[in-house]
KEKE-3310 file (N, C-alpha, C; in steps of 0.2 Angstrom, whole numbers, plus 5000, padded with zeros to 4 digits):
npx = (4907:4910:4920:4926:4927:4941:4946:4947:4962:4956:4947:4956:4964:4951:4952:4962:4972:4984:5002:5005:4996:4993:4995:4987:4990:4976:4965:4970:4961:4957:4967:4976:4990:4995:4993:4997:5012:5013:5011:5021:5033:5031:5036:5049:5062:5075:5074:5065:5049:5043:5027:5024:5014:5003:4996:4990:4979:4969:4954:4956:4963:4978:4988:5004:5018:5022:5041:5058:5065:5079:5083:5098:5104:5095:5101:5113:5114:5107:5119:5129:5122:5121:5133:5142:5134:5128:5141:5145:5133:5135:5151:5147:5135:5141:5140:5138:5144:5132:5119:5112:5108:5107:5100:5089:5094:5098:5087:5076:5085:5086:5074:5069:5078:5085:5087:5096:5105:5104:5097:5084:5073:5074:5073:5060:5058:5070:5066:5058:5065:5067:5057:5052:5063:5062:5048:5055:5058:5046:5038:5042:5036:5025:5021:5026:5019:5008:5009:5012:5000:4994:4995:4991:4984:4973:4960:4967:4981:4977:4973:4982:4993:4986:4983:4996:5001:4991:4997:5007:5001:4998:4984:4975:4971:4960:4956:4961:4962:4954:4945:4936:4927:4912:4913:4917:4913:4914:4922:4937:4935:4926:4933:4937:4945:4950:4955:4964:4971:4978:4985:4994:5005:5008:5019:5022:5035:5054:5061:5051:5041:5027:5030:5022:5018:5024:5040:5042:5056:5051:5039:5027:5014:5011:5012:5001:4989:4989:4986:4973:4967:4968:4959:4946:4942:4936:4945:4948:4943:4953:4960:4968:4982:4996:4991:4991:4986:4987:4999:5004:5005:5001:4989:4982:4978:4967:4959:4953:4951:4952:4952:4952:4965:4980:4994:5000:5007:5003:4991:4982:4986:4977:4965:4965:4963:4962:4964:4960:4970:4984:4993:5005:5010:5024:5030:5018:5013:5003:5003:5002:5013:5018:5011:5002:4996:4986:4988:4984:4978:4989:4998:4994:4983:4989:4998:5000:4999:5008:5010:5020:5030:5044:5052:5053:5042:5034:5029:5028:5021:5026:5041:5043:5045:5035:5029:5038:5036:5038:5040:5033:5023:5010:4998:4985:4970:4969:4953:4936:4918)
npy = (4969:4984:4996:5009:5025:5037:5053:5065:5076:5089:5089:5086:5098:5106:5101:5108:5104:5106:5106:5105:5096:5080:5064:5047:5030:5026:5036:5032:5030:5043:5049:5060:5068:5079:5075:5061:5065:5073:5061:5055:5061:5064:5052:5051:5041:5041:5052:5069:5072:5078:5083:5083:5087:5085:5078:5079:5067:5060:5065:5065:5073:5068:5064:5065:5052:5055:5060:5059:5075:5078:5064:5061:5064:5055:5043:5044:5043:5030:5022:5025:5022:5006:5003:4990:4981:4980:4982:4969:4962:4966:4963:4950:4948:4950:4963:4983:4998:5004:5015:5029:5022:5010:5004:4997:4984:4980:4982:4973:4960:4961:4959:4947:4939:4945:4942:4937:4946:4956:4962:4953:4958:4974:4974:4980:4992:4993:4992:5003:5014:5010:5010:5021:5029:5023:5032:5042:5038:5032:5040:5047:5039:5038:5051:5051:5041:5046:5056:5049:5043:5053:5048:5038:5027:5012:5007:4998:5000:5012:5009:5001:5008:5016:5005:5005:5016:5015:5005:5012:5023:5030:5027:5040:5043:5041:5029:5025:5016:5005:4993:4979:4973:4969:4957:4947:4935:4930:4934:4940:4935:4922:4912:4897:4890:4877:4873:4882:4884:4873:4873:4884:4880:4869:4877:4888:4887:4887:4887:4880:4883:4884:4878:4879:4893:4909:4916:4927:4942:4950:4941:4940:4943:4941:4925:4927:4927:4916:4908:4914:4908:4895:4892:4894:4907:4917:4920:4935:4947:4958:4950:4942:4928:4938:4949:4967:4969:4955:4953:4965:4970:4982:4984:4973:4976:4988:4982:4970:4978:4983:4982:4987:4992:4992:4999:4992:4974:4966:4969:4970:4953:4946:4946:4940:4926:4910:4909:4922:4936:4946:4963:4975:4991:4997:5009:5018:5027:5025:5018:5000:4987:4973:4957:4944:4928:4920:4904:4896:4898:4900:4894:4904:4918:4930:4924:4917:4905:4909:4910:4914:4922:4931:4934:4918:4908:4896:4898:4902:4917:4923:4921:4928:4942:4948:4950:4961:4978:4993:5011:5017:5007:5001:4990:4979:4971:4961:4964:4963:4961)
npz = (4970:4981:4979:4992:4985:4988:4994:4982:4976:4974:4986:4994:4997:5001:5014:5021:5032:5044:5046:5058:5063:5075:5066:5070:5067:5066:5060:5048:5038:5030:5025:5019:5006:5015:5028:5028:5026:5038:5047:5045:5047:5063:5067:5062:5057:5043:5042:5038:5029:5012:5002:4985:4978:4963:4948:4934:4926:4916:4919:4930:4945:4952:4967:4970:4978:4994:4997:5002:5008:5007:4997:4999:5011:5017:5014:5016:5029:5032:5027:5035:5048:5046:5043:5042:5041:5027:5019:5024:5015:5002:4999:5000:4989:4980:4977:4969:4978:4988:4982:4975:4962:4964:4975:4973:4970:4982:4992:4983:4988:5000:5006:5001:5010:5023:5033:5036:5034:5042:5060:5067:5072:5069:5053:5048:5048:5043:5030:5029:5026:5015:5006:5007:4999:4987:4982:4975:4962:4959:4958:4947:4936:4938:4932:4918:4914:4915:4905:4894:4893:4883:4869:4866:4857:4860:4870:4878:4878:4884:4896:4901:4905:4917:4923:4928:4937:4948:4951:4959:4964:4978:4991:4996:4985:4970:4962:4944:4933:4925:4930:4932:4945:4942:4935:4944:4956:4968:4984:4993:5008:5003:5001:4998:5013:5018:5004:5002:5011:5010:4999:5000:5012:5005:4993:5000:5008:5005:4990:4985:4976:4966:4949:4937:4939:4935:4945:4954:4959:4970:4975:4984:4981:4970:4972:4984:4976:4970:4980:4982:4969:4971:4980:4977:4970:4956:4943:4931:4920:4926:4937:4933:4932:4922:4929:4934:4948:4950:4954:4962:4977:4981:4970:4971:4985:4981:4972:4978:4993:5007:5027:5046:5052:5058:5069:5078:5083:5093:5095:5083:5077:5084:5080:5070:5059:5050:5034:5032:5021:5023:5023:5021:5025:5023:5029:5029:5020:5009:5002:4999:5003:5005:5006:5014:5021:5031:5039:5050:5066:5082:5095:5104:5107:5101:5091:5074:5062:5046:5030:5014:5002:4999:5010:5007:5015:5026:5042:5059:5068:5079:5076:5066:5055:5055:5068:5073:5076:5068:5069:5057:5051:5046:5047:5037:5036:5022:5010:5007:5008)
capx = (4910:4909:4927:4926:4932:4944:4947:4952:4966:4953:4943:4960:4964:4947:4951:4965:4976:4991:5010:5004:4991:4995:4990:4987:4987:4966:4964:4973:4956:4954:4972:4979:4996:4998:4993:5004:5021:5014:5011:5029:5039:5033:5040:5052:5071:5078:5074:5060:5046:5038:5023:5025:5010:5000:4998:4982:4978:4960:4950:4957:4970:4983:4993:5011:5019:5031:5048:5062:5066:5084:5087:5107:5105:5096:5103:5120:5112:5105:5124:5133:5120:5121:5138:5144:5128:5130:5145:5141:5130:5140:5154:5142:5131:5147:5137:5141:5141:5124:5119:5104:5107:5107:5096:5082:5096:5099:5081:5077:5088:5083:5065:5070:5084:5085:5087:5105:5111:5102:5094:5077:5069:5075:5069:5054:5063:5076:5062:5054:5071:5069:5049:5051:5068:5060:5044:5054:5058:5039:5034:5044:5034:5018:5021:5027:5015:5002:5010:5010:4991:4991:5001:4990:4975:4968:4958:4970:4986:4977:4974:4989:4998:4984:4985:5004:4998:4985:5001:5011:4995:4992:4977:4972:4968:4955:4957:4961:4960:4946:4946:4930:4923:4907:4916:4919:4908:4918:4924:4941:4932:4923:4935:4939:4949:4954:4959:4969:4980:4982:4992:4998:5009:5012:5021:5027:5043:5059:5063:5045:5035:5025:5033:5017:5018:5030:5041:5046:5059:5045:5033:5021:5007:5009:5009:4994:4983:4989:4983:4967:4963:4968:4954:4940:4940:4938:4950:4944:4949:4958:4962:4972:4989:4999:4988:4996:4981:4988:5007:5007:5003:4994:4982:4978:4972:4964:4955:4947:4948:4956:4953:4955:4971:4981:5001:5003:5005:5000:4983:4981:4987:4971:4959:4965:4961:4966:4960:4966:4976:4986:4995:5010:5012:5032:5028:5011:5012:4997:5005:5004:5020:5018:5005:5005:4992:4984:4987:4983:4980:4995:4996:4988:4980:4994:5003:4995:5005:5009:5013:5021:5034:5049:5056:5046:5040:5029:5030:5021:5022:5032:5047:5043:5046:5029:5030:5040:5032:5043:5035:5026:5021:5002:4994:4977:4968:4963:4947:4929:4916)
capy = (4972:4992:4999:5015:5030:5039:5060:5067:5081:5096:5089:5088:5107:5109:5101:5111:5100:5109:5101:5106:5091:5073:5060:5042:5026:5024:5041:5031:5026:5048:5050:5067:5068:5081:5070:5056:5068:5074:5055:5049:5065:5062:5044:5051:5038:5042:5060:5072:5070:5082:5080:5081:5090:5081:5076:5075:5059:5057:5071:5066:5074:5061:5066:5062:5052:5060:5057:5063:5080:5075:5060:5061:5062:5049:5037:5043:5042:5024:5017:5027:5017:5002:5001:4984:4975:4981:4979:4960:4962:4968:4957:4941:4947:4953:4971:4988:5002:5008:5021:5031:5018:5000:5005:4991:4976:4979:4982:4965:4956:4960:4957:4941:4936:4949:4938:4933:4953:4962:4957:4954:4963:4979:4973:4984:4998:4994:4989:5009:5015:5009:5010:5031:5030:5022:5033:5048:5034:5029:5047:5051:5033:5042:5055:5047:5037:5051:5058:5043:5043:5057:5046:5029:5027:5012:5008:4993:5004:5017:5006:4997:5014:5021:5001:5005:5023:5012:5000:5016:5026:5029:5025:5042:5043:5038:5024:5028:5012:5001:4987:4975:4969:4965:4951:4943:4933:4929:4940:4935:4931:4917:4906:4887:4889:4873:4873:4888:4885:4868:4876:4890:4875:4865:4880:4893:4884:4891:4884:4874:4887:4880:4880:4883:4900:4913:4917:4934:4942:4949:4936:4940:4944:4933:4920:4927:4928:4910:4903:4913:4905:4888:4893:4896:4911:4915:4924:4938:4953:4964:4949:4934:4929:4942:4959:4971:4966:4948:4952:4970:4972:4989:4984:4966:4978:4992:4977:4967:4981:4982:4985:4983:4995:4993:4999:4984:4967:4962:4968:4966:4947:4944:4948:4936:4920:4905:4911:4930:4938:4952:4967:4979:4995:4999:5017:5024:5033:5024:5013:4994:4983:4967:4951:4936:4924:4917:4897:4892:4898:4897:4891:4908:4922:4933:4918:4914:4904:4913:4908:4920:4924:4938:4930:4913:4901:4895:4899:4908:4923:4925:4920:4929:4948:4953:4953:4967:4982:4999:5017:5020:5002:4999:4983:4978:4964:4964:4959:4966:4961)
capz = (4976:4980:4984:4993:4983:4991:4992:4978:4976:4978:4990:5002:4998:5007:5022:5027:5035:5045:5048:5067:5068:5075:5062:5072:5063:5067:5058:5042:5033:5031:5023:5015:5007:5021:5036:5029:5028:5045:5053:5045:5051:5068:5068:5055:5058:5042:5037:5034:5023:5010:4999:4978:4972:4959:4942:4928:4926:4912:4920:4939:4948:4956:4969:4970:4984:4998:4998:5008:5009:5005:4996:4999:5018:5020:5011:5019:5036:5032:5027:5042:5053:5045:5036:5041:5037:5019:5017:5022:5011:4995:4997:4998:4986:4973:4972:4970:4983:4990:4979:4971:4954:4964:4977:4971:4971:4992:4994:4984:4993:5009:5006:5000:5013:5027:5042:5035:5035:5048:5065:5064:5076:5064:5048:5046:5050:5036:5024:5030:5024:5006:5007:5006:4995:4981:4980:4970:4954:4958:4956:4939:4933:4938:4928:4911:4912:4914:4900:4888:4890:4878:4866:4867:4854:4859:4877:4880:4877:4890:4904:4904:4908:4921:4930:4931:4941:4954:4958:4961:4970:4988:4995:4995:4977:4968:4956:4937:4929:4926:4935:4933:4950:4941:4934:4951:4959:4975:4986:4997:5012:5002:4997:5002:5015:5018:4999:5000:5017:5007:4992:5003:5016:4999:4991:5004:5010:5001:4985:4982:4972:4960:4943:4933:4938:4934:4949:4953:4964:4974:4972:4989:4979:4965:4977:4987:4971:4968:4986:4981:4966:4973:4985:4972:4968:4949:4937:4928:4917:4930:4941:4931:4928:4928:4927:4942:4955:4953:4956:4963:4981:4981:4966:4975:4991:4977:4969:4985:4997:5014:5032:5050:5052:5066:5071:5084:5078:5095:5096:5074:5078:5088:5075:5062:5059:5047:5028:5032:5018:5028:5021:5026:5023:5027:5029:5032:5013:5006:4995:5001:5001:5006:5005:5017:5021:5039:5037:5057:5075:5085:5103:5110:5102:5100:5087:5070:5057:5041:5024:5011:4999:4998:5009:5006:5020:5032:5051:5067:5067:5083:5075:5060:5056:5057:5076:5077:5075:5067:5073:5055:5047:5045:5046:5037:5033:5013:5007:5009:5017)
cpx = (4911:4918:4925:4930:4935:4944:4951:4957:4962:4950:4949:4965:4959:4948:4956:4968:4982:4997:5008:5001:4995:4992:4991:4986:4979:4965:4968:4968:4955:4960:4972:4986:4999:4999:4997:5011:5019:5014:5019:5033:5036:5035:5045:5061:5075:5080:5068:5057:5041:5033:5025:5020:5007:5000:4990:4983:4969:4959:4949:4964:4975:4987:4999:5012:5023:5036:5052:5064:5074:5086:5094:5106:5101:5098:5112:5120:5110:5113:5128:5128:5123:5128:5141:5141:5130:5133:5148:5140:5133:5146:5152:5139:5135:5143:5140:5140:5137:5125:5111:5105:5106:5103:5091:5086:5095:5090:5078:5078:5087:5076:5064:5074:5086:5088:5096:5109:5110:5098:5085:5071:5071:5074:5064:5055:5067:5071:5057:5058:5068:5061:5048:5057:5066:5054:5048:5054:5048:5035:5034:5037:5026:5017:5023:5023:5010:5002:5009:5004:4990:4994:4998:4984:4969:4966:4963:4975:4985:4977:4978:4991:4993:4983:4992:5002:4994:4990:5005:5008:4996:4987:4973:4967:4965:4960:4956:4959:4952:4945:4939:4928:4918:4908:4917:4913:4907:4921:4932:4940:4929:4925:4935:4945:4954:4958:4965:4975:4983:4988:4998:5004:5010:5020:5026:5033:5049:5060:5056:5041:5033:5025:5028:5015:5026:5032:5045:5052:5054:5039:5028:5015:5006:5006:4999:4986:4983:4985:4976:4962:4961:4961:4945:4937:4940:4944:4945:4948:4954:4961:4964:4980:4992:4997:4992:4989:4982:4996:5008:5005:4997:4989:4979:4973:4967:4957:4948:4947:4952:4953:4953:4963:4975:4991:5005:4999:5002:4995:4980:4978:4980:4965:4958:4965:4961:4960:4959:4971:4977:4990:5001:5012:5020:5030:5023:5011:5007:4997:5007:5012:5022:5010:5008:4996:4991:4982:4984:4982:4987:4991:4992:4985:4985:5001:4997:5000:5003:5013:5014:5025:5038:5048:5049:5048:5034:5029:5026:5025:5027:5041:5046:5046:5042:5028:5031:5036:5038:5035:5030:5023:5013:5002:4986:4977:4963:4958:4942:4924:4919)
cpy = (4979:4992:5008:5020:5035:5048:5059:5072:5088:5094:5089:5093:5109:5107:5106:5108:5102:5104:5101:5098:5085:5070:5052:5037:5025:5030:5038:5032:5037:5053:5057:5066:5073:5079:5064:5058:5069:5065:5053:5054:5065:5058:5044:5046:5041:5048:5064:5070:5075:5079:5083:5086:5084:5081:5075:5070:5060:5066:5069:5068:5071:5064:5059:5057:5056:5055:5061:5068:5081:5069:5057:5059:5057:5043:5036:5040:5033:5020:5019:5021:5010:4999:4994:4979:4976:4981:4974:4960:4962:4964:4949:4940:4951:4960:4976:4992:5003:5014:5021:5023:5011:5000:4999:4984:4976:4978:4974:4960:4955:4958:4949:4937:4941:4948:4938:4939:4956:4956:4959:4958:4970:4980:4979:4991:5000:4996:4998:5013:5018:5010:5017:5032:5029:5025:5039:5044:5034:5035:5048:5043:5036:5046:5056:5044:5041:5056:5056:5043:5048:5057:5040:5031:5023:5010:5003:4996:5007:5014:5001:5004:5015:5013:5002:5013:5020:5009:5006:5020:5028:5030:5032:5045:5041:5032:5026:5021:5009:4995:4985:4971:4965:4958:4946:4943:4931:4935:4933:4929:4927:4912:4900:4889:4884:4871:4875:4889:4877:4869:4882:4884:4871:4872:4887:4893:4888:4884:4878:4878:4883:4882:4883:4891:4903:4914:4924:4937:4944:4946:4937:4939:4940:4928:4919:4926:4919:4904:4905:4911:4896:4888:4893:4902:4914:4921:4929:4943:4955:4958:4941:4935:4935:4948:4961:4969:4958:4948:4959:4970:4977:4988:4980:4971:4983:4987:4973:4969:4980:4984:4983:4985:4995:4993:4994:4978:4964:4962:4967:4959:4943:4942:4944:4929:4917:4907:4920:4933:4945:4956:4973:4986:4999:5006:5020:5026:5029:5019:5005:4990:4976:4964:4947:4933:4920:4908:4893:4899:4896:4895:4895:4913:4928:4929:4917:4912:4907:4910:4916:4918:4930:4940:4923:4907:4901:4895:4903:4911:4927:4923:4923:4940:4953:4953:4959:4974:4990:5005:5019:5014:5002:4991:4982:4971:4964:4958:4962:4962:4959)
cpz = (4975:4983:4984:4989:4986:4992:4988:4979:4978:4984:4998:4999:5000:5012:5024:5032:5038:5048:5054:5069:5069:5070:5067:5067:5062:5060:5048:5036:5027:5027:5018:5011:5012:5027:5033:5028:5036:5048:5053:5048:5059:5069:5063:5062:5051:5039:5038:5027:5020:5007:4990:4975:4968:4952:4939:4925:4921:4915:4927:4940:4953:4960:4970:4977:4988:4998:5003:5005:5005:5004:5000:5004:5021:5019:5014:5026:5035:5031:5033:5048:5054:5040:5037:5039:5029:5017:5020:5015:5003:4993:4998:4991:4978:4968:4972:4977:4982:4987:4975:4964:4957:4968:4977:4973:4978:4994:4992:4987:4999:5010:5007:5008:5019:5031:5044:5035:5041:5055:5062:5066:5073:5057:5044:5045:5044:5031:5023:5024:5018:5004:5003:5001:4987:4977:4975:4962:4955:4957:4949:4937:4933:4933:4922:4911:4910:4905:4893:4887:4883:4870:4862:4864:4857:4869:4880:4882:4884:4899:4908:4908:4916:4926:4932:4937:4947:4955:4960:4966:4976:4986:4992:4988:4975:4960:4947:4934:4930:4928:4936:4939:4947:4940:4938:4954:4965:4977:4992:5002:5011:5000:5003:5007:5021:5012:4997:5006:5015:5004:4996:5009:5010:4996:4994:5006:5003:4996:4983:4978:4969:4952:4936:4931:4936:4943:4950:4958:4970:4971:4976:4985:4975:4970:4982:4982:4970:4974:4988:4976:4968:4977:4983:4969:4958:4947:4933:4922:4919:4934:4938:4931:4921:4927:4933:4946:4955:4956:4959:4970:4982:4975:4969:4982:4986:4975:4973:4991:5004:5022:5039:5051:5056:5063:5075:5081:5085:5096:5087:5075:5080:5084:5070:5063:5051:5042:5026:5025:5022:5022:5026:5024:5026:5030:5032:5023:5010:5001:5000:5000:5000:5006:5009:5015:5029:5036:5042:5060:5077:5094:5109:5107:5099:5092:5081:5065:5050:5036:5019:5008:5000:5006:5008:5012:5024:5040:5055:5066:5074:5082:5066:5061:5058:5064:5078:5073:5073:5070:5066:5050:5051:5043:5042:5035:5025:5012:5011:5006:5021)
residu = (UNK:UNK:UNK:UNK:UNK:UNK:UNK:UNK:UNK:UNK:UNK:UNK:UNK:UNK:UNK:UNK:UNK:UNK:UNK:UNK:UNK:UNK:UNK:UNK:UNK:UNK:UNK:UNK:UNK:UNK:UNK:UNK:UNK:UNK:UNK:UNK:UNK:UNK:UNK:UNK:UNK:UNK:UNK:UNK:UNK:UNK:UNK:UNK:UNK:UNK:UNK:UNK:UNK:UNK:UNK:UNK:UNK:UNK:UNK:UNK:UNK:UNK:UNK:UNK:UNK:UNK:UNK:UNK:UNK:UNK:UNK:UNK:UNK:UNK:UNK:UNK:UNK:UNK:UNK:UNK:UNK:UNK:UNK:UNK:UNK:UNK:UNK:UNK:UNK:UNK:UNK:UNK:UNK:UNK:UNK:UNK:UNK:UNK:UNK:UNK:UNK:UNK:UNK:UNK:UNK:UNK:UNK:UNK:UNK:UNK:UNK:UNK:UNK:UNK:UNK:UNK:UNK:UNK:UNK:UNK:UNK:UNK:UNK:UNK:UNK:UNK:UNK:UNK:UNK:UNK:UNK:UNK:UNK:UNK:UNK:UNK:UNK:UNK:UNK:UNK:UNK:UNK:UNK:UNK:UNK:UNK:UNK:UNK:UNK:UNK:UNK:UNK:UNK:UNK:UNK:UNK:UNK:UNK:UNK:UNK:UNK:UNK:UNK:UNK:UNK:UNK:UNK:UNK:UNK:UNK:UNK:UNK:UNK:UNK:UNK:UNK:UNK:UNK:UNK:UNK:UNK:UNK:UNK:UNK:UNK:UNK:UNK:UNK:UNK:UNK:UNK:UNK:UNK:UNK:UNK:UNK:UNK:UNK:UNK:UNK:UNK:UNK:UNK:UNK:UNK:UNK:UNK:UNK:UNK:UNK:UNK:UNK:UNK:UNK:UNK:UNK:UNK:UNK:UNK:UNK:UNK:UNK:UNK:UNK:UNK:UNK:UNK:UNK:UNK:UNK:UNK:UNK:UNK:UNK:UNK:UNK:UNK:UNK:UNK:UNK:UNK:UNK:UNK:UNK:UNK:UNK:UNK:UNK:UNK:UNK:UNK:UNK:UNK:UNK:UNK:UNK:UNK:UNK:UNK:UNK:UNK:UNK:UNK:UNK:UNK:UNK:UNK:UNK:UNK:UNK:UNK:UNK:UNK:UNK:UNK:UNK:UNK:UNK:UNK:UNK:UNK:UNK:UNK:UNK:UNK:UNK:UNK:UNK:UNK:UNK:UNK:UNK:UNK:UNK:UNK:UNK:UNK:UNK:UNK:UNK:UNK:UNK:UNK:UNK:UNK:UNK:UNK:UNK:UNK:UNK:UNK:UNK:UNK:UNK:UNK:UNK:UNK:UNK:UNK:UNK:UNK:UNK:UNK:UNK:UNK:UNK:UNK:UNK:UNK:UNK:UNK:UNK:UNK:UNK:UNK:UNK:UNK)
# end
């Protein structure tokens, strides 16, 4: 399988990209970090978003992701909206206040169990929130990592660190690691998918995973790599229990590719069909977040049932959260051809 390589860091210092333009979702495949601070601050709810600059990476230069302008205010402005739900939340879940240091537990939790704090039809919105909150720790991680390479003798050592940089990435980046397609002789599209919406309705329900595997807090992806071996696809170097393309979101799409990008679930929805692995970007910033899986048809074409993890079950999709649509979430369908 070929994956298109993306622009690099000089190649988007020639285009010249001003804060003035519009960026639409369609326009995603063609990604800047200046057209993704522009597309999120026109649909910006929690704040302004700047871009980071970059980082040498081997003899590529990586750009950073955006974050908010101000940390502080958003995160102040997320609890002033939202301060009953989370303090729900804190006293159910025996946590501390919302703050820069706990940040990952509330996000966690909500991934996992969301329904139970907030309404559902806001969700995606919440999940935006924490989507752009957590990109400045995922920067500093970029940039220690990037560092350690010059630390790390042998090739193992190196490409562990530069796959921890590909699960951190956007899109618009080019891939550091090395990652063996050759090795693969399936592609997603090719598997058994009678096999794999078997294991996916065996397993998707809360509390039935399958104990053979590890299970994570965010397990989406683990899961999905699980419902595509069940399917036939092989295991390889880059893609076995647990490398980051078997449990990280953004390398699983880096690995077999994505497209088919859509803002609305309800013209998305129409597209997909039973053997689908789908993908979410909370944000727009280039970095994936989620993994599901298409197990059924529903009753019309707007409806298709959906198996997953974090939170984990099996249901249609109009009683799910992926109905509701936020102003800067990205949909694709991953896997090429």
């Amino acid at each position: 399988m070929k994956i298109k390589a993306l622009l690099s860091a000089m190649m988007i210092l020639c285009l010249g990209i001003t804060s003035t333009q519009v960026v639409n979702a369609e326009d995603i495949a063609d990604k800047t970090p200046e057209s993704v601070r522009d597309f999120i601050n026109e649909n910006a709810t929690w704040g302004k978003v700047k871009t980071n600059g970059s980082v040498p990476v081997g003899n590529k230069e990586i750009s950073l992701l955006v974050t908010f302008e101000s940390q502080e205010d958003a995160l102040l402005k997320f609890k002033q909206m939202y301060n009953e739900n989370i303090s729900l939340m804190k006293v159910q879940e025996n946590l501390q206040e919302l703050s820069d240091e706990n940040y990952n537990e509330y996000f966690s939790l909500l991934r996992k169990d969301g329904e139970k704090y907030f309404p559902l039809d806001e969700l995606n919105t919440i999940y935006a929130f924490f989507d752009i909150y957590e990109n400045n720790d995922h920067n500093q991680i970029i940039k220690e990592n990037a560092m350690k390479l010059n630390f790390r003798s042998t090739l193992t050592e190196k490409n562990q660190l530069l796959e921890e940089i590909d699960s951190l990435s956007p899109d618009y980046n080019e891939r550091v690691s090395q990652a063996a397609e050759s090795r693969y002789v399936t592609h997603l599209s090719q598997i058994n998918v009678s096999a794999a919406t078997a294991y996916a309705r065996k397993y998707g329900p809360k509390n039935k995973y399958n104990r053979n595997y590890n299970y994570y807090g965010a397990d989406c992806t683990n899961f999905a790599s699980q419902i595509a071996y069940a399917g036939g696809l092989r295991q390889g170097t880059s893609w076995k229990p647990y490398t980051k393309p078997w449990i990280n979101a953004n390398s699983f799409a880096i690995l077999w590719g994505k497209k088919g990008n859509s803002k609305k679930w309800s013209d998305f929805v129409k597209t997909l069909k039973p053997g689908n692995f789908i993908g979410a970007d909370f944000t727009g910033d280039g970095t994936l977040d989620h993994i599901a899986y298409i197990t059924a048809n529903g009753s019309t074409s707007t409806v298709k049932e959906i198996a997953q993890h974090t939170s984990d079950y099996v249901k249609m999709s109009d009683i799910s959260d992926w109905r509701t649509d936020s102003l800067t979430r990205i949909l694709w369908i991953i896997g090429n051809p």
